[in-house]
C-alpha positions as CSV (number, residue, x, y, z in Angstrom):
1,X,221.9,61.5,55.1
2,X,219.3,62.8,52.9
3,X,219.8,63.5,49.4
4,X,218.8,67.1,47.9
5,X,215.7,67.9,47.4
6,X,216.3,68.2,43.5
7,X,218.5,65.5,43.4
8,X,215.7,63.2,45.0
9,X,212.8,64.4,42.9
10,X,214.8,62.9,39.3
11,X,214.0,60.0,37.6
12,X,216.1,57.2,38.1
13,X,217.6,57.4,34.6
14,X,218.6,60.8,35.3
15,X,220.3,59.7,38.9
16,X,222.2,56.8,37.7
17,X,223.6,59.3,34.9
18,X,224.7,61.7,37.2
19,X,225.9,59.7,39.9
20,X,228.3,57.7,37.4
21,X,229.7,61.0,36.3
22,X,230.8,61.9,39.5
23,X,231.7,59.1,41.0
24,X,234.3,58.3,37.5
25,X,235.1,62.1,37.8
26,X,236.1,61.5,41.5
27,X,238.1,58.9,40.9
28,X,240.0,60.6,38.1
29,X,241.1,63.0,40.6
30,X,242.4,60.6,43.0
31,X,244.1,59.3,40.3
32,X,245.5,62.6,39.7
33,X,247.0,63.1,43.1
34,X,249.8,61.3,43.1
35,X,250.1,62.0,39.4
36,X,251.4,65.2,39.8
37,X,253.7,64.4,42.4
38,X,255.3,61.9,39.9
39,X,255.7,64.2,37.1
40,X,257.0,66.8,39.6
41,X,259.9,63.9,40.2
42,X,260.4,63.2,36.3
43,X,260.4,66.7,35.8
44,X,263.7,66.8,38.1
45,X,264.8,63.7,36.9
46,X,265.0,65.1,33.5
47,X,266.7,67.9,34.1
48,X,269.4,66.2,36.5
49,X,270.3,64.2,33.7
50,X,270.5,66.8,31.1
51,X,272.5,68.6,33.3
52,X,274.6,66.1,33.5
53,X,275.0,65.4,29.9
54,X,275.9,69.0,29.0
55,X,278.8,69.1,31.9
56,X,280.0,66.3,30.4
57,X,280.4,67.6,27.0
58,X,281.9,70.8,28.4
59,X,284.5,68.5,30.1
60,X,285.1,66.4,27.1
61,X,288.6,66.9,24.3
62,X,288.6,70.0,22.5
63,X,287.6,68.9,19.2
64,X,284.1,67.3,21.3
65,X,283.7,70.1,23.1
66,X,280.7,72.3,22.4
67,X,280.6,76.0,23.0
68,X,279.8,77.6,25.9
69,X,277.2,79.5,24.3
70,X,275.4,76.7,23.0
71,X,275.9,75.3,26.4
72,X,274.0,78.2,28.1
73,X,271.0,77.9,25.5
74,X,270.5,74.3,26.4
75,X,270.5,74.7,29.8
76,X,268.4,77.6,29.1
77,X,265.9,75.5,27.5
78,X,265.8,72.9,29.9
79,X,264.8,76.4,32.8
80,X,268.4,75.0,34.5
81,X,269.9,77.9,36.1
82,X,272.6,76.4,37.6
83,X,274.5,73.6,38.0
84,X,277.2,72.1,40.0
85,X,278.7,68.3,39.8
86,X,280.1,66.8,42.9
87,X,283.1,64.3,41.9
88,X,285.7,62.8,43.9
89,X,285.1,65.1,47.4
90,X,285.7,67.9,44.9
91,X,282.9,70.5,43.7
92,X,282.9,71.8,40.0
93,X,280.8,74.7,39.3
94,X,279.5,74.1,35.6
95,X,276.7,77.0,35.8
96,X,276.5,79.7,38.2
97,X,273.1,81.4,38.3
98,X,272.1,85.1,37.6
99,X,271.9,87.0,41.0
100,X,269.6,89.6,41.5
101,X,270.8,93.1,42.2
102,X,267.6,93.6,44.9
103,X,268.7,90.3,47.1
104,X,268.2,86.4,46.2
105,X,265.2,84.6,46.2
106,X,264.4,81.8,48.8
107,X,265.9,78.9,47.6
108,X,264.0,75.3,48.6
109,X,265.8,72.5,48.1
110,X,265.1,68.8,47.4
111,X,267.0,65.6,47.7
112,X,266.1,63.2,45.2
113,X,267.1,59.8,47.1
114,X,264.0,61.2,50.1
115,X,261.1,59.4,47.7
116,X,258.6,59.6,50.4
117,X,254.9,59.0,49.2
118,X,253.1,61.8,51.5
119,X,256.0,64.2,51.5
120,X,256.1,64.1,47.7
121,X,252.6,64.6,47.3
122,X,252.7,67.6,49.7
123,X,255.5,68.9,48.1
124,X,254.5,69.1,44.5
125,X,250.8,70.6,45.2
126,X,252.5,72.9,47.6
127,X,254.3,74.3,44.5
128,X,251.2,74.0,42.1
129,X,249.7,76.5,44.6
130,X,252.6,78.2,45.6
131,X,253.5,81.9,44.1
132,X,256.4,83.8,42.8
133,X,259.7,82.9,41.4
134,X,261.7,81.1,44.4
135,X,264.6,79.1,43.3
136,X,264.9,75.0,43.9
137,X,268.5,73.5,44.7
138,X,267.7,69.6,43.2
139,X,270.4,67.2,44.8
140,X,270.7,63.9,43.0
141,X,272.6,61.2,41.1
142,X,272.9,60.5,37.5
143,X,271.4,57.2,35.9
144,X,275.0,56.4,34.9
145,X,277.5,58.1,37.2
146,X,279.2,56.6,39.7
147,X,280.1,57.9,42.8
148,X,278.8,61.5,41.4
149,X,276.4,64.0,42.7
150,X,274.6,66.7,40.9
151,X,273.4,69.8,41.7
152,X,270.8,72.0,39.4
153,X,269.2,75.2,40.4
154,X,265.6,75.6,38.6
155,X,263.1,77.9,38.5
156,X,260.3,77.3,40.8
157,X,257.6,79.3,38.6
158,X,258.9,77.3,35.5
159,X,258.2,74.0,37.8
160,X,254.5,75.4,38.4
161,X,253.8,76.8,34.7
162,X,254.6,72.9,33.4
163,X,252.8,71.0,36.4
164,X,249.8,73.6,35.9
165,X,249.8,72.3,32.4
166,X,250.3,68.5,33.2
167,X,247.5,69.1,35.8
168,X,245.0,70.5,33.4
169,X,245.7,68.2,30.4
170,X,245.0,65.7,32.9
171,X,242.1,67.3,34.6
172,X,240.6,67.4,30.5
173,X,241.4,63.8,30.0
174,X,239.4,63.0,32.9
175,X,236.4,65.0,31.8
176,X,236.3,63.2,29.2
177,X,236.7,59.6,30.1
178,X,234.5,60.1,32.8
179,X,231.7,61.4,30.6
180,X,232.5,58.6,28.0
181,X,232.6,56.4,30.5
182,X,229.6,57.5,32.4
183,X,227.4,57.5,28.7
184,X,228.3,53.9,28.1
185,X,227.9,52.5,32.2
186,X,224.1,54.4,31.8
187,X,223.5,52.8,28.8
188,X,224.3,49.1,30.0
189,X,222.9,49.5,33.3
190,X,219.7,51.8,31.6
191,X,219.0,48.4,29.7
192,X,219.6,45.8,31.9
193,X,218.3,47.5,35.5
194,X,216.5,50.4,35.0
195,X,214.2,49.9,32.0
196,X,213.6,46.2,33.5
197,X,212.8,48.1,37.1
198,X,210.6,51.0,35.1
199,X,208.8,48.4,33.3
200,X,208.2,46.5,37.2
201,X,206.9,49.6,38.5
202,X,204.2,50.6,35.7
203,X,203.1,46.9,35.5
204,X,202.7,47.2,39.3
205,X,201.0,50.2,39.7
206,X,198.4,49.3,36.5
207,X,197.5,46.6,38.4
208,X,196.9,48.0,41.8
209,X,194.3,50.4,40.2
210,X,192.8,47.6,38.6
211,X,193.5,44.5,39.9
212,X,190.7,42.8,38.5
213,X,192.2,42.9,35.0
214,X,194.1,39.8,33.9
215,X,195.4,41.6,30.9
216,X,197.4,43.7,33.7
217,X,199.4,40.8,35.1
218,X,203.2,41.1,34.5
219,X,204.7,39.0,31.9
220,X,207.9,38.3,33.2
221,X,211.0,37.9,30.5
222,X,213.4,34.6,30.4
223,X,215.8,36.3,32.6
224,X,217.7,34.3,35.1
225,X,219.4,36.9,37.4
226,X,217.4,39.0,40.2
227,X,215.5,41.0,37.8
228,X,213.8,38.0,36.3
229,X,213.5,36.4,39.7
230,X,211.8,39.5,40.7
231,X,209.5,39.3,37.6
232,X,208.4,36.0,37.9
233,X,207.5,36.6,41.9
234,X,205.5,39.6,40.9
235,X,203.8,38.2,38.2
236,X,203.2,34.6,41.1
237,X,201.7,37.0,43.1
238,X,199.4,39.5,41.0
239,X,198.3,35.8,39.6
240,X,197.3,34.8,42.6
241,X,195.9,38.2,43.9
242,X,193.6,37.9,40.8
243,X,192.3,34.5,41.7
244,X,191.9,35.2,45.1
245,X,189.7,38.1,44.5
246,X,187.6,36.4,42.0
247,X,187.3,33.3,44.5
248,X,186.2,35.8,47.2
249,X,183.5,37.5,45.1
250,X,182.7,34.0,43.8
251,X,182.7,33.3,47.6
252,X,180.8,36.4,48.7
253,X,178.2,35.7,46.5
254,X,177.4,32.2,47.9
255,X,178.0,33.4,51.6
256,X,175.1,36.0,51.2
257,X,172.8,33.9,49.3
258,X,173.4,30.9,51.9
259,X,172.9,33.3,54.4
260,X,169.5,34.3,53.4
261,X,168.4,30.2,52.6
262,X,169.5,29.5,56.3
263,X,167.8,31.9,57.9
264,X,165.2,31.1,55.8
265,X,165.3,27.3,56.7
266,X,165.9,27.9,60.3
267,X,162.1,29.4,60.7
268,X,160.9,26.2,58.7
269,X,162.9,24.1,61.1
270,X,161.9,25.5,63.9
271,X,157.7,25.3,62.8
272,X,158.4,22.0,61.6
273,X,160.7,21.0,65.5
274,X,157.3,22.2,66.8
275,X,154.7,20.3,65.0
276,X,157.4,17.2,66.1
277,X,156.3,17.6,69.4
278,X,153.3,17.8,68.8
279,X,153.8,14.1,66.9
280,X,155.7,13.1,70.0
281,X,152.8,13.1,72.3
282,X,150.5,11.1,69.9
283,X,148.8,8.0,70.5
284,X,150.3,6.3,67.3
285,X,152.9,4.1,68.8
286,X,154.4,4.1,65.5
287,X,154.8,7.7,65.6
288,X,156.1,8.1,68.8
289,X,158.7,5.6,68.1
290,X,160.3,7.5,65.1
291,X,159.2,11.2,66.9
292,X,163.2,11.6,68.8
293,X,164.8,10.4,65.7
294,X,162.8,12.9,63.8
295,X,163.5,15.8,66.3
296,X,167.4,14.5,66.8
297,X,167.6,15.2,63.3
298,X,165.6,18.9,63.2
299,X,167.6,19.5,66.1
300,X,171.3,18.9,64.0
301,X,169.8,21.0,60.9
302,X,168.9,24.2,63.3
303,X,172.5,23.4,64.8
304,X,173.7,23.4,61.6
305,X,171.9,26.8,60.3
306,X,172.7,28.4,63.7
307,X,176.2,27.6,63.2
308,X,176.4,28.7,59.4
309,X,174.7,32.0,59.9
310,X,177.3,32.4,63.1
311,X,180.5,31.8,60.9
312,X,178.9,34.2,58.1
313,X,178.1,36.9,60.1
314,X,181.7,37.0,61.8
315,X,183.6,40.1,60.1
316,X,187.0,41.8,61.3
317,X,186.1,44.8,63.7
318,X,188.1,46.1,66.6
319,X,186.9,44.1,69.9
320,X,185.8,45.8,73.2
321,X,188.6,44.6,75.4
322,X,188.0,44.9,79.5
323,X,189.2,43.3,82.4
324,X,186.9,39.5,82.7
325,X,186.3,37.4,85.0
326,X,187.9,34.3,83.8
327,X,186.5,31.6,86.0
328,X,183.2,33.3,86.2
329,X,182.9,33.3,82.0
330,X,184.2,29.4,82.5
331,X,181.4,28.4,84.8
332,X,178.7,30.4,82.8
333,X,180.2,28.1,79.3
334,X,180.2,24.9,81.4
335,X,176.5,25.6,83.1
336,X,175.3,26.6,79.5
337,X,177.2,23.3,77.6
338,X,175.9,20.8,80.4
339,X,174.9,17.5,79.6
340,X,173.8,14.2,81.0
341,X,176.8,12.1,82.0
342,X,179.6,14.8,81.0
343,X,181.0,16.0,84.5
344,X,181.8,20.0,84.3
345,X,185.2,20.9,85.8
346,X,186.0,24.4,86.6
347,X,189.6,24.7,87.1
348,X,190.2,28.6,86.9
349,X,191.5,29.9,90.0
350,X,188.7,32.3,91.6
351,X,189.5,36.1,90.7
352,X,191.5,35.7,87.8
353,X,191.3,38.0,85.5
354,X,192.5,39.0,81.7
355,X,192.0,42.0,79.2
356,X,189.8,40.6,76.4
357,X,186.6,40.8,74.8
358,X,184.1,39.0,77.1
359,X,181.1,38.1,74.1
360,X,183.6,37.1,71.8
361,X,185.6,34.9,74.1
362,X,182.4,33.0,75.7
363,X,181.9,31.9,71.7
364,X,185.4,30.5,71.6
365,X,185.3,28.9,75.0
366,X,181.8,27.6,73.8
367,X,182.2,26.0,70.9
368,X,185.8,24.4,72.1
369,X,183.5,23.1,75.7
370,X,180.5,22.3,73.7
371,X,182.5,20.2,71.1
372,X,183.7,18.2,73.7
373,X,180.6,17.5,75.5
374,X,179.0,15.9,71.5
375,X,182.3,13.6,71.3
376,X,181.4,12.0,74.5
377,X,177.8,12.3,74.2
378,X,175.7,9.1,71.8
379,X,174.3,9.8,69.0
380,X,170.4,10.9,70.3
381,X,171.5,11.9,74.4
382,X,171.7,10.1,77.7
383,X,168.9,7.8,78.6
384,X,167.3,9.0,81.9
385,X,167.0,5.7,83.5
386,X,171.1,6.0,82.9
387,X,171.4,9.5,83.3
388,X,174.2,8.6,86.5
389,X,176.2,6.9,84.7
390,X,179.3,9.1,84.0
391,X,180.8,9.4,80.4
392,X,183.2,11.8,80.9
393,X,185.0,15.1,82.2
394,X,185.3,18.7,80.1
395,X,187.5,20.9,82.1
396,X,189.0,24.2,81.5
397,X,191.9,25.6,83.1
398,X,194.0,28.8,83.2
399,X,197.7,29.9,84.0
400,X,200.0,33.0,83.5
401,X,203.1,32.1,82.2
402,X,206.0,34.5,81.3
403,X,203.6,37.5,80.4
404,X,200.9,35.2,78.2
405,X,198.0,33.4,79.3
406,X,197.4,29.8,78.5
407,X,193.7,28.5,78.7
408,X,193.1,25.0,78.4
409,X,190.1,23.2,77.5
410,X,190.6,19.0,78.1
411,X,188.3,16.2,78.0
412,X,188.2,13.1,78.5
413,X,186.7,11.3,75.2
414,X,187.6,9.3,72.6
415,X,190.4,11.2,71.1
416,X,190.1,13.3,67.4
417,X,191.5,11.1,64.3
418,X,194.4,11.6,62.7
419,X,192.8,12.1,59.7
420,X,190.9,15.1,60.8
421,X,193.6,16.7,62.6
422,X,194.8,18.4,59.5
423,X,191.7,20.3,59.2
424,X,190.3,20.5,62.5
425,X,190.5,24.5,61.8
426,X,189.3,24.8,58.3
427,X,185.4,25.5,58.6
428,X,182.5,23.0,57.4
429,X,185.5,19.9,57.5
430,X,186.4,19.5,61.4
431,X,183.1,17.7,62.0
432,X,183.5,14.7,63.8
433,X,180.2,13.8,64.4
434,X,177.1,13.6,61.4
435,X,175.3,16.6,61.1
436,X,178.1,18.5,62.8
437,X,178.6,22.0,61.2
438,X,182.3,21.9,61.4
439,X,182.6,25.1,62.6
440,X,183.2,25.2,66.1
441,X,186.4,25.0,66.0
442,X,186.9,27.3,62.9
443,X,184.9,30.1,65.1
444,X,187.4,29.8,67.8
445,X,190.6,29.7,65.9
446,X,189.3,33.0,64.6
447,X,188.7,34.7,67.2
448,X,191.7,33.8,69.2
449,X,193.8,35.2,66.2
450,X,191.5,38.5,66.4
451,X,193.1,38.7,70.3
452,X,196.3,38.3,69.0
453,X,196.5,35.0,70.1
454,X,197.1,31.4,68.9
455,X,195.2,28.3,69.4
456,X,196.4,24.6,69.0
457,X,196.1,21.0,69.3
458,X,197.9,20.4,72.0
459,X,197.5,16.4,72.4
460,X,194.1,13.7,71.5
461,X,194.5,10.4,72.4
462,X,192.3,7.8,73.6
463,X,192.5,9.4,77.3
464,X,191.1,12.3,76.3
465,X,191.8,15.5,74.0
466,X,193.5,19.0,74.8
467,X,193.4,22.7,73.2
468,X,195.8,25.0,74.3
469,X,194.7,28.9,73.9
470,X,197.5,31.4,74.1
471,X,196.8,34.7,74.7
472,X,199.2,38.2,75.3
473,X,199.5,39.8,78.3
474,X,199.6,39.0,82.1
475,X,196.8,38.6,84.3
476,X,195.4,41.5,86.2
């Protein structure tokens, strides 16, 4: 249910006020309910026994006998207009009340031993709301008669007129506790919720317009209850948001400046990978001994730029997702990876298909296929004269299972250490191999969360090593 439009637009101070009021208010009336009903019952009570008294001073010896007159302006005062005492099977009429010329009123009557919570209650706001002057026959016994009835006939109107008054004084008293009561709940709750919770919000909202301002961090108090909890986990966070944007400008800044030296040193590489073939086919058997170690090594540096620039360049953008050919893209990844003595395995069934974005997932399938093909690869390539001799097998494979697609990419090499499994993701630190990037791997966990996917480590060993790639969605 939604609260008023006015209601909603005040400040929290001003709700918490308002809501105390009438929630104390509406429990005073609750309160009141039954209240009336009660004094309705003491207000019979009362009169049943005073009744009672003054028959029994009529009744007593002459000389403790009071006048009849007086007894008439007592039970006058007490609004009893009649009254009639049961004793021993016998009926003694003590008061007979006043009849009206035009025709009696309605008379109600009410038994005192029927305490019944509901029919009490209906019964004494019926006569709060009731009007005119009926008359009430009240049936009950004394405290301290025995074996005695009494019977009083009372006004009706004078029954309203005094529980209109009891209601009202009531009603008053409630105003005020409930607005005494409502002052001093907004006051302890106005300093220990909501000025703590106004303070939280301005500390917030200065910071999220200038979050670059450490003066703007929340100090949180020495609170130890949910307030300071909250305190100290917004002022954990805005600390770290702080950092984090400084370490990404910090990290921005180097990113583009590497950026431009690769590039840079990728065109020197690749004049200086020239003039190394050119040293490769010189006479000098000297220098055409150390010519492959020198164009091994200009060969990791380009990788290395190539790589660098690759993983700098990657930005979050939405990817053009179509139907593709899985086993075709494998097959293109394994013909463009191939290497001496690594057997290609193409496991994809023919035709199967999956919504993704074709560039981006050659790179992950790339980098995953082409990593394994360097791990079973030495250091400076495959000898021709042993170019048959078999070092290993890079497969990849591809199922739908229960609405996702697993891709796996196996080989059979020597297994990742444990100690780089831990960063294996984490660019620049999964290289295996010396002057690996380290970013292979890093490319591909990237964009497989970009799809929505998840990729993993799903076993390395000595027989070999596994990723598993988990994509959404069936195959179509």
């Amino acid at each position: 249910m939604n609260a008023p439009p006015g209601f909603a637009n005040r400040s929290l101070s001003t709700k918490l006020f308002l809501l105390t009021v009438v929630f104390i208010f509406l429990a005073e009336i609750v309160v009141m309910i039954p209240s009336v009903a009660k004094q309705r019952m003491d207000w019979f009570d009362a009169r049943l026994e005073a009744a009672y008294l003054v028959a029994l001073a009529l009744e007593g010896p002459r000389e403790a006998m009071i006048e009849e007159e007086v007894a008439r302006q007592l039970f006058s005062t007490a609004n009893i207009l009649g009254v009639t005492i049961n004793r021993d099977n016998m009926r003694m009429l003590i008061l007979a009340p006043e009849i009206n010329p035009h025709g009696p009123p309605r008379m109600h009557r009410v038994n005192l031993d029927d305490r019944m919570p509901l029919t009490l209650i209906a019964n004494a706001w019926g006569t709060v709301f009731s009007s005119g002057d009926d008359l009430i026959q009240v049936t009950g016994a004394p405290r301290y008669a025995v074996d005695q009835n009494v019977d009083i006939i009372v006004s009706q109107a004078a029954l309203r007129r005094d529980l209109l008054v009891y209601a009202r004084n009531i009603l008053a008293l409630s105003l005020v506790i409930s607005s005494l009561t409502a002052a001093l709940v907004y006051w302890a709750l106005n300093r220990i919720i909501v000025r703590p919770v106004v303070r939280l919000t301005h500390d917030m909202a200065a910071f999220e317009a200038d979050p670059d301002r450490e003066a703007l961090i929340h100090s949180p108090s020495n609170r130890k209850d949910e307030i300071g909890a909250a305190e100290r986990s917004l002022a954990a966070m805005q600390r770290g948001i702080h950092d984090l944007l400084n370490e990404r400008r910090r990290l921005a800044a180097l990113g583009a400046g590497i950026s431009k030296i690769s590039h840079d040193l990728r065109n020197i590489l690749a004049s200086a990978q020239l003039m190394s073939d050119r040293l490769a086919k010189s006479d000098d058997p000297s220098v055409r001994k150390l010519s492959p170690r020198l164009i091994s090594a200009l060969d990791r540096a380009i990788v290395l730029s190539r790589d660098t620039l690759a993983f700098g360049g990657m930005e979050a953008r939405v990817l053009s997702k179509a139907p593709v050919d899985l086993h075709a893209l494998a097959e293109e990844v394994l013909e463009d990876t191939a290497a001496m003595g690594v057997k290609p395995d193409n496991l994809v069934t023919e035709g199967f298909s999956i919504n993704a974005d074709r560039t981006q997932l050659y790179r992950c399938l790339f980098n995953l296929v082409r990593n394994a093909v360097d791990a079973m690869t030495p250091p400076g390539g495959v000898p021709i004269d042993a170019a048959e001799q078999m070092l290993g097998a890079v497969s990849v494979s591809a199922s739908n299972n229960d609405g996702e697609i697993i891709i796996t990419i196996a080989d059979t090499g020597p297994g990742i250490p444990d100690y780089a499994r831990k960063v294996l993701f984490e660019p620049f630190q999964g290289s295996q191999k010396p002057g690996g990037s380290g970013l292979g791997a890093a490319i591909a966990a990237e964009i497989i969360r970009a799809h929505g996917g998840e990729i993993a480590l799903a076993a390395s060993d000595a027989s070999g090593t596994r990723f598993k790639i988990t994509l959404p969605g069936a195959a179509i």
